[in-house]
N, C-alpha and C positions, 0 to 999 in steps of 0.2 A: 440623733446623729444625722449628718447633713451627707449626701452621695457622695459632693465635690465643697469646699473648700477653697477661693482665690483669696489667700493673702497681700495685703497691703498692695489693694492697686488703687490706681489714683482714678476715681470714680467720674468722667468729665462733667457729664451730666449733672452733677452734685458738688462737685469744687473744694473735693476731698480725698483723703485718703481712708480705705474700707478695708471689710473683709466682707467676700456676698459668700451666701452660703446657698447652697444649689439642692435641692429637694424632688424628684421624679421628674425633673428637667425643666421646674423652675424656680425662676428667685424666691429665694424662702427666707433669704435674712440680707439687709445691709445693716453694718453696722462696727463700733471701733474695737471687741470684744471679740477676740477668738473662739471658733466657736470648735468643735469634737467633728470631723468630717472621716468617710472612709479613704479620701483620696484629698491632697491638698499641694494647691497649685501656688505655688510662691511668685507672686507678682513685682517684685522689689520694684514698689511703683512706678511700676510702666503706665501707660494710659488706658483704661479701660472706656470700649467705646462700644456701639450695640453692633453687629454683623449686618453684611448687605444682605439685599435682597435684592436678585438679576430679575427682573421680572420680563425679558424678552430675548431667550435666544433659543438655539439650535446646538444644543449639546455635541452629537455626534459629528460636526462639523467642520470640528479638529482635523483632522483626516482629509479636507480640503482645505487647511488654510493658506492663502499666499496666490493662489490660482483664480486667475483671468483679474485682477491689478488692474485698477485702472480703466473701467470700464461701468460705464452707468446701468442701472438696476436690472430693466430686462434685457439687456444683451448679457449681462453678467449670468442673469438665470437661462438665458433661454442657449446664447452658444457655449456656455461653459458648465456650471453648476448641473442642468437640467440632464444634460448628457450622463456626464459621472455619476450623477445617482442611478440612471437609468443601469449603469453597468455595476454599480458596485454596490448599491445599498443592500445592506442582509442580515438580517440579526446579528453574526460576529463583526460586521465595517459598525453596526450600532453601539455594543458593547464594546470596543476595544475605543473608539472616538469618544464617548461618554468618560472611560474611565482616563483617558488625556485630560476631557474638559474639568471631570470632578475636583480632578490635581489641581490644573490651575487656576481655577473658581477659588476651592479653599485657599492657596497662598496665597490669595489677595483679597482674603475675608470676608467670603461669599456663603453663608447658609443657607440662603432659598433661591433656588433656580425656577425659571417659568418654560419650560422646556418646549418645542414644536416641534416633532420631526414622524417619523416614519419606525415601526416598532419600538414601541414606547414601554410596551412590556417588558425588553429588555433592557430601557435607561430604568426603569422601576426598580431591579433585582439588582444593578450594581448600585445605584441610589444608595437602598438598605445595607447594601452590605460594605459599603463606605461610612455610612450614618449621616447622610445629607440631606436637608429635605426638597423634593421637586415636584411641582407639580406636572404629571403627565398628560403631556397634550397630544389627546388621539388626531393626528392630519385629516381633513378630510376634502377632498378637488374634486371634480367634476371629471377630470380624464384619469384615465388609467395610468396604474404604480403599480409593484409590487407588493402594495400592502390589497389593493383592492381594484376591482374591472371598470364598475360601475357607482354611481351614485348611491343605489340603493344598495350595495356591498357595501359601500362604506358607512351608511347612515347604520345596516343591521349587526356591523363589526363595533362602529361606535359605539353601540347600546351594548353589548357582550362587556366589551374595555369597561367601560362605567363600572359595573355592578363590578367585574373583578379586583378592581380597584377601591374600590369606595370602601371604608374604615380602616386603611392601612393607618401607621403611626405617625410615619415621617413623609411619605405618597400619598397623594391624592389625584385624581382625574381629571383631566379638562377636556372638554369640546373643541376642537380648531379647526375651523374652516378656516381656508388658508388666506382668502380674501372673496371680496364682492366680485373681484373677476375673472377668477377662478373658481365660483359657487356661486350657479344661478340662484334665484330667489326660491325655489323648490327646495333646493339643498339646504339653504339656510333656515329656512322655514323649519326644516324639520330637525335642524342641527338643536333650534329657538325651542322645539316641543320636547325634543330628549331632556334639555338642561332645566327646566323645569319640571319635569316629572320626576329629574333625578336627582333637583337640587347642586346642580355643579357651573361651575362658570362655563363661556367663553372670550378663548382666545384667539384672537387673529389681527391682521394687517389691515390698514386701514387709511386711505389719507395719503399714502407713503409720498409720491409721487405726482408730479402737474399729468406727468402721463397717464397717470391712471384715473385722474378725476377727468381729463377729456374720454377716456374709453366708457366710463362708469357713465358719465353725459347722452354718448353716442349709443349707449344700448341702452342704459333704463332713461335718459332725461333727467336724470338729477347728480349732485355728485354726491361722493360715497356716504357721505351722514347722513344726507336728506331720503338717500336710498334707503336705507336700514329701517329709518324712520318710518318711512312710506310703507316697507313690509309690514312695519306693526310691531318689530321685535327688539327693541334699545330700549335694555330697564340697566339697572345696579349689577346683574352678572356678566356684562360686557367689558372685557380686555381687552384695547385695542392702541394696537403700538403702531408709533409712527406720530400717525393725524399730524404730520407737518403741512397740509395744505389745507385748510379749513375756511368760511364765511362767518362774520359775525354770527349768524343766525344758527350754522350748524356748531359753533362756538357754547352759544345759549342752550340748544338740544340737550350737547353733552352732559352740560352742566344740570338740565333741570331732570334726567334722565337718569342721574347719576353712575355714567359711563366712566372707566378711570383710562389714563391716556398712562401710555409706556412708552417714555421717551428713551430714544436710542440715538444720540448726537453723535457719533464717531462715525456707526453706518451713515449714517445720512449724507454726514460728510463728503467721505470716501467713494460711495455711491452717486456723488451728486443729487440727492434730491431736496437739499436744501435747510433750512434751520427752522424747527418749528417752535410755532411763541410761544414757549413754556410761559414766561414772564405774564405771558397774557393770562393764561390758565390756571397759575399761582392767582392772579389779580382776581379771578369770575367765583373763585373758589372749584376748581375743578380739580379732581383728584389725580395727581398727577403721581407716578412713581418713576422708574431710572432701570434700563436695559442697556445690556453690551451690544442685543442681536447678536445672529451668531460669527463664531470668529473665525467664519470665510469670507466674512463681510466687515469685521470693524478692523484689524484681523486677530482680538486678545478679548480677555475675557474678565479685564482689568477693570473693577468698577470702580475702585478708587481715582484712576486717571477718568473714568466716565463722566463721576461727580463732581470733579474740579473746573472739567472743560464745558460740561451744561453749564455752571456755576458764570463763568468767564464769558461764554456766546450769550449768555439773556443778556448782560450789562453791555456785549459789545452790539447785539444787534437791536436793541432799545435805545444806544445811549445812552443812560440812565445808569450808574454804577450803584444804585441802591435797587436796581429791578429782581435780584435775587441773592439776598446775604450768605453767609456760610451757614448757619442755624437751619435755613430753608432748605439749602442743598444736601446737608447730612439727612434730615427730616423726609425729604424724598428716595435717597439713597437706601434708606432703611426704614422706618417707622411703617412709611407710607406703605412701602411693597409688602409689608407682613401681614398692615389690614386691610390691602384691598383685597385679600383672598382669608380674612378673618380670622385672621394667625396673632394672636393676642403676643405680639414681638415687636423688636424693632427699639428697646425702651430699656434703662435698666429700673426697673422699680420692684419691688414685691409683688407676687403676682404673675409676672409677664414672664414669657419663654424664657430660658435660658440660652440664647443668642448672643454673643458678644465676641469680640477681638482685644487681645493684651498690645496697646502699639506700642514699642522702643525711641524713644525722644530724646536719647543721646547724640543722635549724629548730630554734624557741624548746619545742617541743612533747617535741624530744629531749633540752631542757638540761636539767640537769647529768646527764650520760650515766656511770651507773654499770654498769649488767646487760644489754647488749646483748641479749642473748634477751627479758627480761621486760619491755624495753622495747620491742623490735619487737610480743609480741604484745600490751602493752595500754599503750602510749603511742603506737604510729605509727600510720601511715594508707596505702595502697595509694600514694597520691598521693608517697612518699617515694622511691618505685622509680624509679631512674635508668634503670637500663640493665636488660634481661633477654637470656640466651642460650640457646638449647637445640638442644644438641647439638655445641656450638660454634660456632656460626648467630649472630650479633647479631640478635636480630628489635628490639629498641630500645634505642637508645641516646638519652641528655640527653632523655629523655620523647617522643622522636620515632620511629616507626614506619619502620622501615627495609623491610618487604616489603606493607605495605599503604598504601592512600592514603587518609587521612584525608579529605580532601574529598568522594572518591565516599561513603562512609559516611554520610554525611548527606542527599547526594543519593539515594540508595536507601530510608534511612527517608521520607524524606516521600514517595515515589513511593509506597511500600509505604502509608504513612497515608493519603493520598487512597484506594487504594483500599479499605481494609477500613470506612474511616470511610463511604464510600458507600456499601458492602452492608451496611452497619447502620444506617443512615440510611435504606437502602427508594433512596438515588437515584441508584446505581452511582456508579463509579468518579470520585473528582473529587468528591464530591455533597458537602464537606464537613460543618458538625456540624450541623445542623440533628437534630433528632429525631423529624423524619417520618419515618413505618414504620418508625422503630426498634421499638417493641413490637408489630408486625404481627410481625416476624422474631425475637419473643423476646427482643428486647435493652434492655437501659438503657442509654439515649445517654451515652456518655461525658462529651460537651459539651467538647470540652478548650480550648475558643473563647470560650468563655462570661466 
């Protein structure tokens, strides 16, 4: 007898109608024979398609989205962003901003998140108790936070995180130095010796910015691939999002190094720091996968609009409209992000996770449905997602949230806006929008009342 049971969904990958039969969380039967399950999901052929994978963002950062708009990358972190965490980051600003982002990951058919941020132990605990999977990315910078003083607080906090992490089911650990300049070669060095002794990847930023590859220039002499390089430490456990400003040669590195690039097109955008040549990186065979970044910066957490508009920028900035098909773009959307971190997902085949989304193909926006792939990535919309599973888990079905409560969700953003809109207003907690002492403290008032 099979855990779970999806009836007659129209299988894309296979150009059919099925039934998959779902086994300790994974595919254990396709096939046209109903099979005895404990739990059975009736698909009345909707489109079955494999679930994302966000492989770049910042979970708890719901909680800032919408704030400093319009402002390029380090002015954004350094007069807005950098501030607010300084005041507000804390295990509960963590969990209550995670369980926003979990919500809106899942209704837009997101099962693996690549997570960055600052107690990580507590995006881990609402994780499980959602049933999502993320991987936990310990922060680690050179200046002080409130997770840690010093370098070496953060390298010996790191190794702790590790080991408590490591063999969970649906959690697992990641290393994240934040960037090359934000972490001297010291720090990285030894971020490079934890993750090989402990076997776990890293994640971080990389490339993002022309700014940063002149900064990266100005202190070590090389820019930021050649630098890592030059440390000695770029093998196959490097995640590194962004790399939209690259050199033929550090292009090659990545490649023969097998580094996987996390492309985040919306930040970039939005940020300004420009369009990186995925098309190029498809072409070298470079592992590329697809991030939202998090959504104080793209400002959603939408990876279906991610995967359309990467899809759309390779052709527009190659020229070239055969530089990256829909097949490619699903392929990186998913497949990619499951095994750059060895997640046997991403696929519906026997065997493979139990990861997939039921999509709705009725509306007028799907009519006349000829190419299911090329019309998922650039005719539908997030909003098309019925049902999402991971792992075998129903986390939604009919658009409704089966392990989170939609009403608290709402209740937690406005508690969270009163207070951020007070300490930037100069009149604590509650103070709503007025724009006293906002420029006392650096800020330009939102006004979102106005």
């Amino acid at each position: 007898m099979f855990d779970l049971l999806v009836k007659d969904a129209f299988v894309v990958s296979l150009g059919k109608k099925l039934n998959i039969g779902v086994k300790d969380g994974k595919i254990a039967y396709l096939g046209e024979e109903e099979k005895p399950a404990k739990e059975v999901l009736r698909a009345e052929g909707k489109l079955l398609f494999p679930s994302f994978a966000n492989m770049h963002t910042h979970l708890p950062m719901t909680l800032l989205r919408g704030l400093g708009a319009d402002l390029p990358l380090m002015d954004w972190l350094q007069k807005v962003i950098w501030k607010l965490e300084g005041e507000f980051v804390s295990p509960e600003f963590v969990k209550d901003g995670t369980i926003i982002a979990l919500a809106e990951g899942i209704r837009s058919g997101t099962t693996l998140f690549m997570d960055m941020y600052f107690f990580e132990e507590v995006v881990g605990e609402v994780a499980k108790e959602v049933g999502v999977r993320v991987g936990l990315g310990f922060g680690i910078l050179d200046f002080p936070t409130k997770v840690a003083k010093t370098p070496e607080e953060y390298i010996k906090r790191a190794r702790e995180f590790v080991k408590a992490f490591k063999g969970e089911e649906l959690v697992f650990p990641v290393l994240c130095p934040h960037a090359p300049y934000t972490c001297g070669p010291s720090t990285l060095r030894k971020v490079y010796e934890i993750a090989r002794e402990e076997d776990v990847y890293i994640h971080t930023h990389l490339a993002e910015t022309q700014e940063e590859v002149e900064r990266i220039k100005e202190t070590y002499g090389n820019t930021p691939v050649m630098h890592l390089e030059r440390l000695g430490i770029l093998d196959q456990r490097w995640l590194c999002a962004h790399a939209v400003w690259t050199t033929e040669e550090e292009r090659e590195i990545l490649k023969e190094r097998e580094v996987k690039v996390l492309h985040c097109p919306e930040s970039n955008l939005k940020l300004a720091s420009g369009i990186a040549p995925i098309w190029d990186y498809v072409k070298r065979d470079i592992h590329v996968c697809l991030g939202t970044d998090g959504p104080a910066s793209n400002d959603n957490l939408n990876m279906h609009e991610e995967m359309s508009l990467m899809a759309k920028l390779q052709k527009g900035v190659s020229l070239d409209a055969k530089a990256m098909n829909a097949q490619t773009a699903l392929k990186i959307a998913t497949e990619n992000g499951f095994r750059a971190v060895g997640i046997k997902g991403g696929r519906i085949e026997e065997g493979y996770d139990a990861d997939f989304i039921l999509v709705n193909a009725d509306a007028p926006h799907w009519q006349p449905l000829y190419e299911p792939i090329s019309q998922w990535v650039y005719s539908a919309s997030a909003e098309d997602i019925d049902t999402v599973v991971c792992k075998g888990k129903i986390l939604m079905e009919k658009r409704e949230l089966k392990t989170i409560d939609q009403e608290k969700i709402k209740f937690l953003a406005q508690k969270w806006r009163e207070k951020i809109l007070g300490f930037m207003t100069g009149r604590g907690a509650g103070g709503g929008a007025s724009a006293s002492g906002a420029e006392g403290r650096g800020f330009k008032s939102p006004r979102p009342d106005a």
